[in-house]
GUZA-507881 format. One line per field, with one value per atom (N, C-alpha, C, O): residue number from 0; residue in three letters; chain; atom name; x, y, z. Coordinates in Angstrom, 2 decimals, decimal comma. Example, Ala and Ser with C-alpha at 12.3 -4.5 7.8 and 13.67 -1.06 7.14 Angstrom:
! residues 2
num = [0:0:0:0:1:1:1:1];
residuo = [Ala:Ala:Ala:Ala:Ser:Ser:Ser:Ser];
cadena = [A:A:A:A:A:A:A:A];
atomo = [N:CA:C:O:N:CA:C:O];
x = [13,19:12,30:13,20:14,24:12,85:13,67:12,90:13,41];
y = [-5,69:-4,50:-3,30:-3,32:-2,25:-1,06:0,03:1,14];
z = [7,80:7,80:7,80:8,46:7,08:7,14:7,87:8,04];
END
This chain:
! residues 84
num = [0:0:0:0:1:1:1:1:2:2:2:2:3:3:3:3:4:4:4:4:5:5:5:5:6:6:6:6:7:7:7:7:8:8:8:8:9:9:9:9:10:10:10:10:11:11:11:11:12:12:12:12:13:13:13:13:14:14:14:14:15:15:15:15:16:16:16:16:17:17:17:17:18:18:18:18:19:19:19:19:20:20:20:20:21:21:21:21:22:22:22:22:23:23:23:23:24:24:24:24:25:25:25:25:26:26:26:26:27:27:27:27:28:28:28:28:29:29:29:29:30:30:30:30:31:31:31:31:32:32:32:32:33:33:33:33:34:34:34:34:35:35:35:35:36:36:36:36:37:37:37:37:38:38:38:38:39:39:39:39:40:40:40:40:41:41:41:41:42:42:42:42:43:43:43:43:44:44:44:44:45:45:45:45:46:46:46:46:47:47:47:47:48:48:48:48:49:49:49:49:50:50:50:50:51:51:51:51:52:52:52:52:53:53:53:53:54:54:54:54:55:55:55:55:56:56:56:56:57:57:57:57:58:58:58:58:59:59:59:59:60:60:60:60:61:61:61:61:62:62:62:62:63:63:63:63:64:64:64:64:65:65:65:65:66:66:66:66:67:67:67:67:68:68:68:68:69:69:69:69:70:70:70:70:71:71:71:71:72:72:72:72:73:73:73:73:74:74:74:74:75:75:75:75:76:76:76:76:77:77:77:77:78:78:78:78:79:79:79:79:80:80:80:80:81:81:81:81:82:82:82:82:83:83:83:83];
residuo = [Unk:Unk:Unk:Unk:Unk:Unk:Unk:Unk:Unk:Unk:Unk:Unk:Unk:Unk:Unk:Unk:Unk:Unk:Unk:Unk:Unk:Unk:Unk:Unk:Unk:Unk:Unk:Unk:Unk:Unk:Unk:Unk:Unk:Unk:Unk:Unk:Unk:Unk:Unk:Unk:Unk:Unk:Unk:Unk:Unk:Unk:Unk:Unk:Unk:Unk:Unk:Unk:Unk:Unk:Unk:Unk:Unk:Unk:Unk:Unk:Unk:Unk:Unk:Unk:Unk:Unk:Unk:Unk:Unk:Unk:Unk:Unk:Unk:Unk:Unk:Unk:Unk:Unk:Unk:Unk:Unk:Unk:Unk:Unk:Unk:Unk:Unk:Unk:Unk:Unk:Unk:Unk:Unk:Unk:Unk:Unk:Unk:Unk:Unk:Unk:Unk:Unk:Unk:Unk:Unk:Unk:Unk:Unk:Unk:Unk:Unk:Unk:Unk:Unk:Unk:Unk:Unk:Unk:Unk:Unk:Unk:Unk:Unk:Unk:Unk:Unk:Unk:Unk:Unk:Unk:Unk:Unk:Unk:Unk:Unk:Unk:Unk:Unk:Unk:Unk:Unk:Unk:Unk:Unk:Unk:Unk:Unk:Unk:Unk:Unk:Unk:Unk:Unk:Unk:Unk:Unk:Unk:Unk:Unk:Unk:Unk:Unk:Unk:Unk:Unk:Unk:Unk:Unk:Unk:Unk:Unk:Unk:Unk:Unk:Unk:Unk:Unk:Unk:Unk:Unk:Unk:Unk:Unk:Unk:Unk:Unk:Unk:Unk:Unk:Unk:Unk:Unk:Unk:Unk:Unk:Unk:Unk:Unk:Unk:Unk:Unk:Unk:Unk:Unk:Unk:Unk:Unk:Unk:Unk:Unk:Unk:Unk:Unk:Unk:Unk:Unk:Unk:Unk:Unk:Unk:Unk:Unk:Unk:Unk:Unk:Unk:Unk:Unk:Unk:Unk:Unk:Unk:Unk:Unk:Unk:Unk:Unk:Unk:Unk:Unk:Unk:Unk:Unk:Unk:Unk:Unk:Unk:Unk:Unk:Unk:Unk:Unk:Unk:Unk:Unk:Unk:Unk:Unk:Unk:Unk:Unk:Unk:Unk:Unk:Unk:Unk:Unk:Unk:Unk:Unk:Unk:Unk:Unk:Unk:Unk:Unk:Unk:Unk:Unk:Unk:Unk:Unk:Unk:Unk:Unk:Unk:Unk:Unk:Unk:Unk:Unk:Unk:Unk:Unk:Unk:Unk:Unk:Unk:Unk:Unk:Unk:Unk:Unk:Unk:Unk:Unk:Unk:Unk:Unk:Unk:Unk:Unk:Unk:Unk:Unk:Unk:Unk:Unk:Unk:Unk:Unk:Unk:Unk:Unk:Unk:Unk:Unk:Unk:Unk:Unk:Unk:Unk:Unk:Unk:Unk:Unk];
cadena = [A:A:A:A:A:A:A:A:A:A:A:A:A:A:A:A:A:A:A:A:A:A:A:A:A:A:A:A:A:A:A:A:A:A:A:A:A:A:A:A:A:A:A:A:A:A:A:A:A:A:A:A:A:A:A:A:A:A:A:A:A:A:A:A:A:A:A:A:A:A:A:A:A:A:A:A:A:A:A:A:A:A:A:A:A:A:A:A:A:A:A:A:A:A:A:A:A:A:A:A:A:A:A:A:A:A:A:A:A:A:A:A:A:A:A:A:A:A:A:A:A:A:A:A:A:A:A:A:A:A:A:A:A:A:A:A:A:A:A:A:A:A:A:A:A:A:A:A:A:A:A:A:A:A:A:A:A:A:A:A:A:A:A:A:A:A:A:A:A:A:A:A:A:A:A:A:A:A:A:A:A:A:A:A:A:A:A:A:A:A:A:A:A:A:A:A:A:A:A:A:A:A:A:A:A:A:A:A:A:A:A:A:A:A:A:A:A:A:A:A:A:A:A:A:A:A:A:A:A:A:A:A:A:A:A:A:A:A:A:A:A:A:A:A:A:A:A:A:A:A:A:A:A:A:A:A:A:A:A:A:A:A:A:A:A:A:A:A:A:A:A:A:A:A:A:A:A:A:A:A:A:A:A:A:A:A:A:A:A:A:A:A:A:A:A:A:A:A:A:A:A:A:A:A:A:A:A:A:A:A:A:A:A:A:A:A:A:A:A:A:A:A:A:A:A:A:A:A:A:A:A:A:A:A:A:A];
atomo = [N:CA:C:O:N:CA:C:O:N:CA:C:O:N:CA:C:O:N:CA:C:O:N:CA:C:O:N:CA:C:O:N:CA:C:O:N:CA:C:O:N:CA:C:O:N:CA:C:O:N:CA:C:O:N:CA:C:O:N:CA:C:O:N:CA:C:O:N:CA:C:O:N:CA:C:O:N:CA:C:O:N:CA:C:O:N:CA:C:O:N:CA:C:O:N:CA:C:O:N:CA:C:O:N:CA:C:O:N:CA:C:O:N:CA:C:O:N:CA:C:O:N:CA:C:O:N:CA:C:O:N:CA:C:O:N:CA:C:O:N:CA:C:O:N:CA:C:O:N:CA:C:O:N:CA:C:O:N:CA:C:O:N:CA:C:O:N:CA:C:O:N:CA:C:O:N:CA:C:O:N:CA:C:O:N:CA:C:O:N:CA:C:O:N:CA:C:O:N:CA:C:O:N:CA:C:O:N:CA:C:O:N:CA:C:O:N:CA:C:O:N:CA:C:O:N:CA:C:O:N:CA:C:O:N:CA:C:O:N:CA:C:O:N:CA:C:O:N:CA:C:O:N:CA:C:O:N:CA:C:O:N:CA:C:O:N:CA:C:O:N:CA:C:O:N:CA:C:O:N:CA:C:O:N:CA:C:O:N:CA:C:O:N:CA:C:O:N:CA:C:O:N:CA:C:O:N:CA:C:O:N:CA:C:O:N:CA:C:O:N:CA:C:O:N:CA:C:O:N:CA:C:O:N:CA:C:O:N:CA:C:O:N:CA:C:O:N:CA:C:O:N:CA:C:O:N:CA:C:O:N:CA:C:O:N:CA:C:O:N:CA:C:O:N:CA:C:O];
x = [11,89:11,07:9,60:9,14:8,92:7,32:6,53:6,57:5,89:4,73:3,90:3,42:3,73:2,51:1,39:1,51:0,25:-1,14:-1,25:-0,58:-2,29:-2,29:-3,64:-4,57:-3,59:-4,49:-6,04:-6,22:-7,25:-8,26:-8,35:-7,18:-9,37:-9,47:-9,86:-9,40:-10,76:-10,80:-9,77:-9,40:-9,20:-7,67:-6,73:-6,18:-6,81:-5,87:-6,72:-6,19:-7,65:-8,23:-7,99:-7,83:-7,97:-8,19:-6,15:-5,70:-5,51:-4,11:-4,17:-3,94:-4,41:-4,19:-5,09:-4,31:-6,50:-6,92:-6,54:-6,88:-5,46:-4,99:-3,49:-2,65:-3,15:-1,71:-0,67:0,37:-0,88:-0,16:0,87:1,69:0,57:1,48:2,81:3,22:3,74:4,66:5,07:5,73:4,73:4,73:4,30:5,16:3,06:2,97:3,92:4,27:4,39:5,32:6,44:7,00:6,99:8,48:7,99:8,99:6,95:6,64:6,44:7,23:5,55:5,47:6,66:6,68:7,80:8,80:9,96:10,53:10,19:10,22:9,51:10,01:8,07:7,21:7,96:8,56:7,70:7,97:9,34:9,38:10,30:11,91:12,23:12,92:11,69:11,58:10,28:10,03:9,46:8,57:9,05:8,26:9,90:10,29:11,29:12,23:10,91:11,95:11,35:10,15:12,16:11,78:10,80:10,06:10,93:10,16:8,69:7,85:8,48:7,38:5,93:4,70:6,55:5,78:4,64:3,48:5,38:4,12:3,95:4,72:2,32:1,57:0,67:0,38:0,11:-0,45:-1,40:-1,06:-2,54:-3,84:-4,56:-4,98:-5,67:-6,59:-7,62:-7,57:-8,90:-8,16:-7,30:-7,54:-5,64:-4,96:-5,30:-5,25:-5,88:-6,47:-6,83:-6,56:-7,41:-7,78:-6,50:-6,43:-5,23:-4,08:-3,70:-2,63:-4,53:-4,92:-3,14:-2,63:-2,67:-1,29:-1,72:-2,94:-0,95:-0,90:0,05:0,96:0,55:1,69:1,61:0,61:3,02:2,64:3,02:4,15:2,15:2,84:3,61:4,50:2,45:3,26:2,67:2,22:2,65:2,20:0,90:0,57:-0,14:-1,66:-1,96:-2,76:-1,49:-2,04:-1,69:-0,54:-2,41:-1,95:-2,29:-3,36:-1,76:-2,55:-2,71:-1,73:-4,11:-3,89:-4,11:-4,74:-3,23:-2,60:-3,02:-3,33:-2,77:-2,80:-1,90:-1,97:-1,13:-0,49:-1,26:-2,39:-0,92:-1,93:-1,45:-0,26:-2,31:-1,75:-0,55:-0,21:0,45:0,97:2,62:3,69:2,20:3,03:3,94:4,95:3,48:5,08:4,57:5,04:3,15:2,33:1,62:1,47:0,90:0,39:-0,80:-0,82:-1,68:-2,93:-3,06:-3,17:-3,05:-3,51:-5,17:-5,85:-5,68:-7,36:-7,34:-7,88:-7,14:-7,77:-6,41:-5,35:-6,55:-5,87:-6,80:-7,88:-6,36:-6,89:-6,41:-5,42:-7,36:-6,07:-5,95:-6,73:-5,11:-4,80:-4,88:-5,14:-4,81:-4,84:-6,74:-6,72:-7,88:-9,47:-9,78:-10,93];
y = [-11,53:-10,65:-11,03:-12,17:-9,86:-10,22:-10,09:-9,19:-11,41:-10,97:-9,86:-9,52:-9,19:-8,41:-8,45:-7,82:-9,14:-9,50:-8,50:-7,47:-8,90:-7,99:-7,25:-7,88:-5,95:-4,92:-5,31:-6,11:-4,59:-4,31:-4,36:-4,26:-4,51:-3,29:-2,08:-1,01:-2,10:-0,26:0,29:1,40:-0,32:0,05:0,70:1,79:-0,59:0,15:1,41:2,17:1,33:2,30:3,78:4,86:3,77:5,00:5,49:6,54:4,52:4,94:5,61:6,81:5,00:5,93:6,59:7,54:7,22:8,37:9,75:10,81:9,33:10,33:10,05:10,73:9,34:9,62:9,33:9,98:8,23:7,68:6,30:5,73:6,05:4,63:4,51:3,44:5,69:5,27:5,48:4,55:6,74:6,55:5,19:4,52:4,56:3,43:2,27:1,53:2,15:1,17:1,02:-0,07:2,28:2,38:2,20:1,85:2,29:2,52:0,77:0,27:-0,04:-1,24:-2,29:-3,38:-1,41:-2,12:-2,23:-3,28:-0,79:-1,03:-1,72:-2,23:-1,51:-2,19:-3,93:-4,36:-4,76:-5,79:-6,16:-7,05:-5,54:-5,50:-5,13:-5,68:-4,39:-3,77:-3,08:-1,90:-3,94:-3,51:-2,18:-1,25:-1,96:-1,29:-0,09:0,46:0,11:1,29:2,66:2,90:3,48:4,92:5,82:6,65:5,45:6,56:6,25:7,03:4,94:4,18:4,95:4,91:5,33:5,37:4,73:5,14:2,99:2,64:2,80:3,26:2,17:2,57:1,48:1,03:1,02:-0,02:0,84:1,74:0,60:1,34:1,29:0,18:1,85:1,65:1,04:1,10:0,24:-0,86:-1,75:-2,53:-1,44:-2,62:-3,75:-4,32:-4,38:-5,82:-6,29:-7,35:-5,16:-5,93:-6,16:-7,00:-5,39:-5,98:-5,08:-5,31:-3,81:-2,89:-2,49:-2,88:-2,08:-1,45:-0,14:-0,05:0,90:2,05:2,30:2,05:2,87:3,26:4,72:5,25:5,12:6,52:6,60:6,62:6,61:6,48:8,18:8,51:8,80:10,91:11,15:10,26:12,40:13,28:13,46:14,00:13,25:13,08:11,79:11,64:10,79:9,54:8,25:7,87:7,52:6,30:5,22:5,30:4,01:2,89:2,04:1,84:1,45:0,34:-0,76:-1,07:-1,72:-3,17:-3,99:-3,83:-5,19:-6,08:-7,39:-7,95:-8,00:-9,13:-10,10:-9,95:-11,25:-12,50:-13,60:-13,86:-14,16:-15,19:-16,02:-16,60:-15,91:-16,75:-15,48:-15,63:-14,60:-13,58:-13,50:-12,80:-14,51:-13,82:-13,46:-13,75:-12,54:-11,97:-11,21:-11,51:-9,74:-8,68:-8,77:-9,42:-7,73:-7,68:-5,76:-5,13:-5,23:-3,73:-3,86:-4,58:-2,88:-3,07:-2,01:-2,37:-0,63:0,43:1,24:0,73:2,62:4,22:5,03:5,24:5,55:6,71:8,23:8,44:9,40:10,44:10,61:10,11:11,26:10,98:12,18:12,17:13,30:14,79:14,97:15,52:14,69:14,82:15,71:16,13];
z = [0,25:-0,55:-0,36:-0,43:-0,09:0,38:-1,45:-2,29:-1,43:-2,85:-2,61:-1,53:-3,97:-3,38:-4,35:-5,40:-4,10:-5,21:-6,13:-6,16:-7,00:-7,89:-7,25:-6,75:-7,35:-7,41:-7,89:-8,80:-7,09:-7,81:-9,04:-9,43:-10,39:-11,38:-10,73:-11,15:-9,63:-9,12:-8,56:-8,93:-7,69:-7,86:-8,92:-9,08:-9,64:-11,02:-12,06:-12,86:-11,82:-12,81:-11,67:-12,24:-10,41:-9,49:-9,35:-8,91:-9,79:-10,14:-11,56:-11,65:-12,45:-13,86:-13,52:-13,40:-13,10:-12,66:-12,44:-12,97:-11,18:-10,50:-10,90:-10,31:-11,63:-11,96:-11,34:-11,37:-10,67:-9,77:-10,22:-9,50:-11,42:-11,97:-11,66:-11,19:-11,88:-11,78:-10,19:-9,72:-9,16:-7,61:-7,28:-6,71:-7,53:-6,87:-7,06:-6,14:-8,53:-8,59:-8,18:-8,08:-7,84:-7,15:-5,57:-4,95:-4,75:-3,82:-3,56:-2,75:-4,14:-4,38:-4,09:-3,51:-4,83:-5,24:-3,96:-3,67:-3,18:-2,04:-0,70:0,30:-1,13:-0,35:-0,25:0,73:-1,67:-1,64:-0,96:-0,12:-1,29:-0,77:0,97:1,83:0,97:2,48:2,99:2,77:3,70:4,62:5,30:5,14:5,84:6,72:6,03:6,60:4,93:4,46:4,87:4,71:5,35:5,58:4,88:5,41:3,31:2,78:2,57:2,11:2,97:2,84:4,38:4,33:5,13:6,56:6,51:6,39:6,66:7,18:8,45:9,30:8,56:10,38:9,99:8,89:11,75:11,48:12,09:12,85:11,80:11,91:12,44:12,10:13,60:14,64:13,81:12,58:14,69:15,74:15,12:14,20:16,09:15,47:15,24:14,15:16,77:16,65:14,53:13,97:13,97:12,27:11,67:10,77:12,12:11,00:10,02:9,45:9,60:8,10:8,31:9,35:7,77:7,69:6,88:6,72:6,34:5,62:5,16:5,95:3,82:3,36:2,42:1,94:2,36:1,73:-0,15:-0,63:-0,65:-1,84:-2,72:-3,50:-1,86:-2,22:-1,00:-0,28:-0,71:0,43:0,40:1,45:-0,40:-0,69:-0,35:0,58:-0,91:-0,94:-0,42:-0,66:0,23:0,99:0,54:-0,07:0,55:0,22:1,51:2,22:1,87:2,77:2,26:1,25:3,44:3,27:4,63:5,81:3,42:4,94:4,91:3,82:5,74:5,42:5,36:5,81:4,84:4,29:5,17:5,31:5,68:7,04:7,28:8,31:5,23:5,71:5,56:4,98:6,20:5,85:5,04:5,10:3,94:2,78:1,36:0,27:1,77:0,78:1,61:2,79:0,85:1,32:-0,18:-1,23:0,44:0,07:-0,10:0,96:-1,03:-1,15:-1,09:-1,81:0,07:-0,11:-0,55:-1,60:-0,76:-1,44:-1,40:-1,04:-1,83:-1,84:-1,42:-1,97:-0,35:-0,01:-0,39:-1,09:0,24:0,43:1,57:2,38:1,85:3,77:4,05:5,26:3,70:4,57:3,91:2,81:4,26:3,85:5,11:5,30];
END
């Protein structure tokens, strides 16, 4: 099971924003359990060389990630929306 840090406060305030609490946490929750689960699509992101990963939390919105050097923890840097 991968840790996953705790969030921004801009983070968490741009989830209750847009209404995203409970998508992200089920999304999270697979995240932590399985990197690699289907409904997640992650992608690792140009230029790979930085590491950024992406995940889908609905069909609007993505969060990017990054693994933490000692890979058995991840890092959320922001939410985007992905179709702009």
């Amino acid at each position: 099971m991968i840790e996953i840090l705790s969030c921004s406060p801009r983070i968490q305030s741009f989830i209750v924003k847009h209404s995203l609490k409970k998508k992200f946490a089920k999304q999270i929750t697979l995240l932590s359990e399985n990197p690699k689960h289907p409904s997640l699509h992650v992608e690792l992101l140009e230029p790979k060389s930085q590491g950024i990963y992406s995940f889908r939390i609905d069909r609007k919105y993505r969060a990017l990630f990054f693994f933490r050097p000692d890979q058995q923890s991840l890092e959320i840097l922001t939410i985007t929306v992905h179709y702009k």
